[in-house]
FISERO-825356 format. One record per residue (C-alpha): residue in three letters; z, y, x; residue number from 1. Coordinates in steps of 0.25 Angstrom, whole numbers, plus 5000, padded with zeros to 4 digits. Example, Ala and Ser with C-alpha at 12.3 -4.5 7.8 and 13.67 -1.06 7.14 Angstrom:
// FISERO-825356
PT   aa     w     v     u    i
PT  ALA  5031  4982  5049    1
PT  SER  5029  4996  5055    2
//
This chain:
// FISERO-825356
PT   aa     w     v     u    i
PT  UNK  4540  4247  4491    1
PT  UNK  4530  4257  4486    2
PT  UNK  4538  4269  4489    3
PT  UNK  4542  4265  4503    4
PT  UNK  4530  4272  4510    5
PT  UNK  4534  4284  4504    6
PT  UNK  4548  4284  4508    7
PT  UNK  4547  4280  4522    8
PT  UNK  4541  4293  4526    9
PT  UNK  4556  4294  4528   10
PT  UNK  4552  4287  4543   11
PT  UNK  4541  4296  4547   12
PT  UNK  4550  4303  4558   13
PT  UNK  4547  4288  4565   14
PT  UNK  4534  4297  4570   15
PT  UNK  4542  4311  4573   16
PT  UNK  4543  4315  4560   17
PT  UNK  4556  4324  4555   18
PT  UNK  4564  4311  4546   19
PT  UNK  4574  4323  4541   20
PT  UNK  4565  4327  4531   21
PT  UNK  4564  4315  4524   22
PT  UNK  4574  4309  4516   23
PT  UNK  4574  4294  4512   24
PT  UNK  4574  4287  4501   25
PT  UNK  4584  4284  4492   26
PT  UNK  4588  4270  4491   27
PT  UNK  4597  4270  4481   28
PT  UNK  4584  4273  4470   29
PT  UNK  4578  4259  4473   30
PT  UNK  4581  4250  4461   31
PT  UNK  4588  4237  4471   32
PT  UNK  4591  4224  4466   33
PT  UNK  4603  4220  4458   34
PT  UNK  4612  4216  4468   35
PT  UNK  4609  4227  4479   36
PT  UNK  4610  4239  4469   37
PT  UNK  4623  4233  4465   38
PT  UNK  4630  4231  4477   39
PT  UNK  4624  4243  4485   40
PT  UNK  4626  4251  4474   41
PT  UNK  4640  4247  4473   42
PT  UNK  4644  4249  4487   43
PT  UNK  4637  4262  4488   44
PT  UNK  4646  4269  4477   45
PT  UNK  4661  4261  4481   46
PT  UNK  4658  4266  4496   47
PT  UNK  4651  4279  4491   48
PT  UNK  4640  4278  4501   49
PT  UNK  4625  4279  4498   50
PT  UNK  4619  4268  4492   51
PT  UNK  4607  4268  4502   52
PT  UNK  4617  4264  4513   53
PT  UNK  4624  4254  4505   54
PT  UNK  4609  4248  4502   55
PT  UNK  4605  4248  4517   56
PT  UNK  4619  4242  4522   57
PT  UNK  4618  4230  4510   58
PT  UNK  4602  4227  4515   59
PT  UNK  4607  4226  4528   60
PT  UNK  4618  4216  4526   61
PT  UNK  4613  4208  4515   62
PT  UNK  4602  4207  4527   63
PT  UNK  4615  4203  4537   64
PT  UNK  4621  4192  4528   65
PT  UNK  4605  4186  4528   66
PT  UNK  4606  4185  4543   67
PT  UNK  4590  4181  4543   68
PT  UNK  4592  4168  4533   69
PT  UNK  4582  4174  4523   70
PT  UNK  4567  4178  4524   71
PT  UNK  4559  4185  4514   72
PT  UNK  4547  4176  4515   73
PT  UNK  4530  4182  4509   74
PT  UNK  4520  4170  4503   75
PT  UNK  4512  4175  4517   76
PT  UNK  4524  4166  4526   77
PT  UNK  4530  4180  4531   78
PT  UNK  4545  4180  4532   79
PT  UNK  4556  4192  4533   80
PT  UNK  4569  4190  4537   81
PT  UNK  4579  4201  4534   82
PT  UNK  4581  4207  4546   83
PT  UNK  4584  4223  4543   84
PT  UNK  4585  4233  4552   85
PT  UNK  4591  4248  4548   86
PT  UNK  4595  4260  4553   87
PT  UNK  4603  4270  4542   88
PT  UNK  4605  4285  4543   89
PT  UNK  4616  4291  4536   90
PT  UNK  4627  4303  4538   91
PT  UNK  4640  4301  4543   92
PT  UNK  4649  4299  4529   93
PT  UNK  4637  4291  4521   94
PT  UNK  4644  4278  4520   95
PT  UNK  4638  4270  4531   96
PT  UNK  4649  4262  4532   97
PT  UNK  4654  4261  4520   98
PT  UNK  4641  4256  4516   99
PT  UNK  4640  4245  4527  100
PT  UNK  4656  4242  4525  101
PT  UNK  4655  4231  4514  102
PT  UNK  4645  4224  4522  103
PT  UNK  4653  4225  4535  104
PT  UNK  4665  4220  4529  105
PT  UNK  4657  4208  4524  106
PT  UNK  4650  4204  4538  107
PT  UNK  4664  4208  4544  108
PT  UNK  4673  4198  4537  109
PT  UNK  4662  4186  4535  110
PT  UNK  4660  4187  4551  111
PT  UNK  4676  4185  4553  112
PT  UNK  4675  4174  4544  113
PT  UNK  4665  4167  4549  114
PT  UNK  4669  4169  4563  115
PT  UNK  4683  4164  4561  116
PT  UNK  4678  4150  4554  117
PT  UNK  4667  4149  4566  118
PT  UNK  4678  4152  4577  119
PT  UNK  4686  4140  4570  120
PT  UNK  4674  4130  4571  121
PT  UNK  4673  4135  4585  122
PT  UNK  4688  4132  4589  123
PT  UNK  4685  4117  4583  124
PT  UNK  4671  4117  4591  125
PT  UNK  4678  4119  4604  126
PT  UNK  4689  4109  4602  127
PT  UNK  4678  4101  4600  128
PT  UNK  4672  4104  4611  129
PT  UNK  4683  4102  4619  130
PT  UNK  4684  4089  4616  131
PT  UNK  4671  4084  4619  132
PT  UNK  4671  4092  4632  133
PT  UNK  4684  4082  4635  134
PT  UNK  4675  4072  4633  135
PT  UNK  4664  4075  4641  136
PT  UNK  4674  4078  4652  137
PT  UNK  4679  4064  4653  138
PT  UNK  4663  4059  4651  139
PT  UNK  4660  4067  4664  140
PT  UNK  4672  4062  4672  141
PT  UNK  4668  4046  4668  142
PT  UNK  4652  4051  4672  143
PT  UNK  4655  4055  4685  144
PT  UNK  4663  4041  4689  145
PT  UNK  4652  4034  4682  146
PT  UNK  4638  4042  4680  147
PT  UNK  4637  4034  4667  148
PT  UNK  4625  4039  4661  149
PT  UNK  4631  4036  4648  150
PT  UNK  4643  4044  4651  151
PT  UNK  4632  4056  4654  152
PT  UNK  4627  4053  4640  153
PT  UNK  4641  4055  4634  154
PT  UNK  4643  4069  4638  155
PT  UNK  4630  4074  4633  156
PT  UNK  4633  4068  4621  157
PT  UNK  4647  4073  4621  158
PT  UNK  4641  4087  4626  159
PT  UNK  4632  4088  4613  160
PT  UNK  4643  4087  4604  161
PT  UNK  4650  4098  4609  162
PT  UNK  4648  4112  4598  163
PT  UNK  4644  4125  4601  164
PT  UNK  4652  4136  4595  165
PT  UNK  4648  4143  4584  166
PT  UNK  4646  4157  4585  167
PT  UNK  4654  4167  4577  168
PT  UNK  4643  4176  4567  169
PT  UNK  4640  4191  4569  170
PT  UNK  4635  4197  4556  171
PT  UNK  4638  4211  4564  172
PT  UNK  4632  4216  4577  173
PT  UNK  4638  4229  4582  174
PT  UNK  4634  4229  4597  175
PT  UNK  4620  4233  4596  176
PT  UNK  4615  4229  4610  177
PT  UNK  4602  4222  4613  178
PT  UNK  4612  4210  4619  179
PT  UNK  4620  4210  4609  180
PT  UNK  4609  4207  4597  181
PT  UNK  4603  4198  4606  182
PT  UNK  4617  4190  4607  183
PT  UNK  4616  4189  4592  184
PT  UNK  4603  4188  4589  185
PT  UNK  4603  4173  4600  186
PT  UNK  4617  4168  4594  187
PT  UNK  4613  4172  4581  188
PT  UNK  4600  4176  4577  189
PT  UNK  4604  4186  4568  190
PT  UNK  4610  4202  4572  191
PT  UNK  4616  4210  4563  192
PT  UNK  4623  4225  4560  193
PT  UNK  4627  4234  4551  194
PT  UNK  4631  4248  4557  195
PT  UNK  4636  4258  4547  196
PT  UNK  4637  4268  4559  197
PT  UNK  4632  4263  4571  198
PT  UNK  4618  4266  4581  199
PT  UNK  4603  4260  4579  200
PT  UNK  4603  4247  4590  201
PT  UNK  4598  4251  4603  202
PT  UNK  4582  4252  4607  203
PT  UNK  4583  4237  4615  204
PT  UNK  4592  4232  4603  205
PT  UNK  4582  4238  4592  206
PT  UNK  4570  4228  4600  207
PT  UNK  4578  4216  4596  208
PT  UNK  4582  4218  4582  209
PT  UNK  4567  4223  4581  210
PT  UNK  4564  4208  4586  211
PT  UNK  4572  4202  4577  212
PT  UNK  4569  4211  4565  213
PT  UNK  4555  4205  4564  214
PT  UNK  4560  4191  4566  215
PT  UNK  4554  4190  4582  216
PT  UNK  4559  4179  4590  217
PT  UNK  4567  4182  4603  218
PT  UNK  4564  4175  4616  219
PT  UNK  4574  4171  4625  220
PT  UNK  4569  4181  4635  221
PT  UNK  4576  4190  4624  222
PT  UNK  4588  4182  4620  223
PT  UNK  4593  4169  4626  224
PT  UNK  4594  4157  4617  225
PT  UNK  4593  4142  4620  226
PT  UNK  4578  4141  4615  227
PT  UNK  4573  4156  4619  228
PT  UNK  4570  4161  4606  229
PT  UNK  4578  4168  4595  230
PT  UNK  4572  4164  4583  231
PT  UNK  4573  4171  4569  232
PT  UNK  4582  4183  4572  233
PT  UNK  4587  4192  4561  234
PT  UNK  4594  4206  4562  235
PT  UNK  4598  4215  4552  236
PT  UNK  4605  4231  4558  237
PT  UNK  4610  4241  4550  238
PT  UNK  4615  4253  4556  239
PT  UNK  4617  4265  4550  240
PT  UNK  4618  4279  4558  241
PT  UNK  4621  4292  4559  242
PT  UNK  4608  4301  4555  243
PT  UNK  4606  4306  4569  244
PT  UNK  4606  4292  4575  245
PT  UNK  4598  4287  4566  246
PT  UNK  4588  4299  4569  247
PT  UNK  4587  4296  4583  248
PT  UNK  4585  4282  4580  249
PT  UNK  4575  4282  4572  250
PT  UNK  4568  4294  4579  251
PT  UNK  4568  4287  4593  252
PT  UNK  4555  4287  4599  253
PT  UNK  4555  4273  4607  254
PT  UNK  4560  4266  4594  255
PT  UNK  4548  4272  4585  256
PT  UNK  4537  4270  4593  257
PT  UNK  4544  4256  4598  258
PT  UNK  4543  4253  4584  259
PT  UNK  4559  4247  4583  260
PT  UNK  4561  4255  4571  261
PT  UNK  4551  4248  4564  262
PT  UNK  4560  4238  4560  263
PT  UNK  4570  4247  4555  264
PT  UNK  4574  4252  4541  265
PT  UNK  4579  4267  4542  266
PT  UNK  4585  4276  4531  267
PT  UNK  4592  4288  4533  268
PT  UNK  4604  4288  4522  269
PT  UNK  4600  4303  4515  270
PT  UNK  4616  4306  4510  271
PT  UNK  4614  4319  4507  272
PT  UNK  4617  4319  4492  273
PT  UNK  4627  4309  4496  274
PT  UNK  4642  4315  4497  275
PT  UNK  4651  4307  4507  276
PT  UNK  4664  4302  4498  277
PT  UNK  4674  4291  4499  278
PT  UNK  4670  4278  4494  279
PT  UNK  4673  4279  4478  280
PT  UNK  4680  4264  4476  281
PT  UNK  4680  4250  4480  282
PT  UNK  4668  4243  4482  283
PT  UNK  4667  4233  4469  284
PT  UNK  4673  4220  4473  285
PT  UNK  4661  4212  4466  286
PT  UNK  4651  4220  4471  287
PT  UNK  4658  4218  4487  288
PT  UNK  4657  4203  4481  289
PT  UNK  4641  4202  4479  290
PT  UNK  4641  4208  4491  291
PT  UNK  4649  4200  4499  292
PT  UNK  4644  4188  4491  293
PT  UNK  4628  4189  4494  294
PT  UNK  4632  4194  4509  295
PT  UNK  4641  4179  4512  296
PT  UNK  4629  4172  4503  297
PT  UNK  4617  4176  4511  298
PT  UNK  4628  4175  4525  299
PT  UNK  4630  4162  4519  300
PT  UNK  4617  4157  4517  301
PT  UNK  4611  4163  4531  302
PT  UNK  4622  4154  4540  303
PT  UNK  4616  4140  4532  304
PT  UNK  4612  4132  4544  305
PT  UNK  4599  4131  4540  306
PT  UNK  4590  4137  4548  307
PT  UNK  4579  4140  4538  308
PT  UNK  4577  4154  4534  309
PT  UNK  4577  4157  4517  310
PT  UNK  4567  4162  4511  311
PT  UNK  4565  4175  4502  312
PT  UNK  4552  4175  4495  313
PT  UNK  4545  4186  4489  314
PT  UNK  4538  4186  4474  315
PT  UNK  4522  4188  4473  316
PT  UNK  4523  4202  4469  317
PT  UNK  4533  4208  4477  318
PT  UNK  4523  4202  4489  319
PT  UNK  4512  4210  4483  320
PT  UNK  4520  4223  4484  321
PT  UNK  4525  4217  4498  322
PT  UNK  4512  4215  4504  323
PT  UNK  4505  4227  4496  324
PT  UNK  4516  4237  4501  325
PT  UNK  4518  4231  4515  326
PT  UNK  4501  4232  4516  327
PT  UNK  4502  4247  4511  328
PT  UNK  4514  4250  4523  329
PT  UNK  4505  4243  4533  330
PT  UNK  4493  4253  4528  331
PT  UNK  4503  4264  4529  332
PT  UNK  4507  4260  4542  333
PT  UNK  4491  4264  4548  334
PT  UNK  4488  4277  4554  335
PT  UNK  4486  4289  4542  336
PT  UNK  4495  4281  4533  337
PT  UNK  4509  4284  4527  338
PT  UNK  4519  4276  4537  339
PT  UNK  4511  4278  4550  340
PT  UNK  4520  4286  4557  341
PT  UNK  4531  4275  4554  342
PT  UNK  4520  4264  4557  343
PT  UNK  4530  4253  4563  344
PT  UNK  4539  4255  4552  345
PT  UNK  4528  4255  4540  346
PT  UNK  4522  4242  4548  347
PT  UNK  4535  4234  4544  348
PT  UNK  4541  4240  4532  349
PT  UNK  4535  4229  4526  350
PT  UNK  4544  4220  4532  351
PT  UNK  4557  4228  4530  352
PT  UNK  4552  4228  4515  353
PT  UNK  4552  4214  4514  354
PT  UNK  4565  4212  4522  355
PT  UNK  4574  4221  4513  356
PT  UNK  4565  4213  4500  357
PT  UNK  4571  4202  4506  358
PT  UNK  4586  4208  4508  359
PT  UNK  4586  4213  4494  360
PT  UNK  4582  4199  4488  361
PT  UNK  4592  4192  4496  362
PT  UNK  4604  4203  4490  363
PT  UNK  4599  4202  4477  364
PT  UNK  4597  4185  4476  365
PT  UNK  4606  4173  4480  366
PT  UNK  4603  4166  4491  367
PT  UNK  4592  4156  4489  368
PT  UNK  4585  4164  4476  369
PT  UNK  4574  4160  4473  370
PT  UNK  4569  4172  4469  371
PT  UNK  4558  4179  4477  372
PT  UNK  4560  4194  4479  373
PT  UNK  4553  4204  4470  374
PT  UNK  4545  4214  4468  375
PT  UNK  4556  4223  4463  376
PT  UNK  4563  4220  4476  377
PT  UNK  4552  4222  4485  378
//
């Protein structure tokens, strides 16, 4: 974390600055976690693309399969969910695709299962249904002969039996329109994508991942529900761009000084010591298989009926250097200092920190670890 400062002046451009001349760091040198240099690693040499896009596409869907179940919980009571927003750079023939495709197939062919055993359930629901709608059919032609207030009791009762249908899950969004999240965010709570070559969301779109981002209710002025507030929503977006898109992204004036990118994570892939080439062999079956294995776990363990969120805690010492560093951001962020001119980015890189700490834990330990994450992972 203490050579972060340093590396973002990658972001000065936010305040009119030419981002050409800087070049971003390599992520491949940081020294990950067991699992994550494994896998990504892997994946990065059978697809032969760059394993700083491989890395960037596995946080993001580890992040996916979590779908808001985990918080990374302080000793002072505050709680991060893993909501992650990025937007990736990278040269046509870099391997966006193949480093998202793994992924992709997995949420792809979980989806079709899942939505086939639901749409089972939902054909014995609604034969069900039917019956108790014959039912109440019969009680309404005795009430209205007789006005029986017990008969009028029956059909309510008969009425509450009837089952709603269950709805069939979305790990993928691919419309990006502000109706469209706001669909999924009120019949799911959770709004997800991964784009290996797609555009940034729209400016009103942008607003309301932003919201739920940082964990902000939404009133029913904003989306309709039965009690008038979505509670708890997540979101994780991935997408990964052509240079000159995410240029004019990132560089637009009403999103910088609206302060939307603030909440976002951007790298511009830097590929040009990487040589385009077909992939050199089959992804490693047993390395597809700890993949697709902590994937289902943690999809497993976030679609547990309980409605209370686990919890991700953090050893003493990798506090300290939390609150040490996010303190020295914070200073950074005032007028003079090293990340002013990306102020309302500097002001949360604290909590970006913490969430990707978090994601990192979640890839590396089983479900319900005790372990607390440390200072090697912060």
């Amino acid at each position: 974390m203490e050579n972060l400062p340093s590396r973002l002046n990658m972001l000065s451009f936010f305040r009119g600055e030419d981002f050409r001349a800087y070049r971003a760091p390599n992520l491949c040198r940081v020294a990950y976690p067991a699992f994550t240099r494994t896998v990504v690693g892997e994946i990065a040499s059978a697809k032969a693309v760059g394993f700083d896009l491989v890395l960037l596409s596995f946080l993001a869907s580890i992040a996916v399969a979590d779908r808001g179940k985990h918080r990374v919980v302080l000793s002072n009571g505050c709680e991060n969910s893993l909501s992650l927003i990025m937007h990736v750079g990278a040269e046509s023939g870099a391997g966006k695709g193949r480093a998202l495709e793994e992924s992709l197939n997995f949420f792809r062919t979980w989806e079709k299962t899942v939505s086939q055993k639901i749409e089972e359930e939902n054909k014995a629901r609604s034969g069900k249904n039917e019956l108790i709608n014959i039912r109440i059919a019969a009680l309404k032609r005795h009430y209205a002969k007789t006005f029986d207030p017990e008969i009028a009791e029956q059909i309510l009762a008969e009425r509450a039996h009837l089952l709603e249908p269950l709805r069939c899950p979305h790990f993928l969004l691919n419309d990006v329109t502000a109706p469209a999240y706001t669909q999924e965010l009120v019949e799911h709570g959770v709004a997800t994508r991964l784009e290996s070559d797609d555009m940034p969301l729209p400016a009103e779109t942008m607003r309301l991942v932003n919201k739920a981002w940082s964990g902000e209710s939404c009133r029913r002025t904003r989306l309709t529900m039965r009690d008038g507030i979505v509670h708890d929503l997540f979101i994780v977006d991935l997408v990964m761009t052509q240079p000159e898109f995410f240029h004019r992204h990132i560089s637009d004036p009403d999103a910088v000084a609206s302060g939307r990118l603030a909440r976002t994570l951007v790298y511009l892939y830097d590929n040009a010591h990487f040589i385009p080439q077909q992939p050199a062999h089959k992804l490693n079956s047993e390395t597809r298989k700890l993949l697709y294995d902590k994937l289902s776990g943690l999809l497993r363990y976030s679609e547990m009926e309980s409605q209370t969120k686990a919890q991700v805690l953090v050893e003493r010492e990798a506090e300290d250097l939390f609150f040490k560093t996010n303190a020295l951001w914070h200073e950074q962020c005032q007028p003079g200092g090293s990340l002013y001119k990306i102020k309302d980015f500097g002001e949360r890189m604290g909590q970006h920190a913490i969430r990707l700490a978090g994601i990192l834990h979640l890839a590396e330990h089983r479900i319900g670890s005790p372990t607390k994450i440390n200072t090697e992972t912060m």
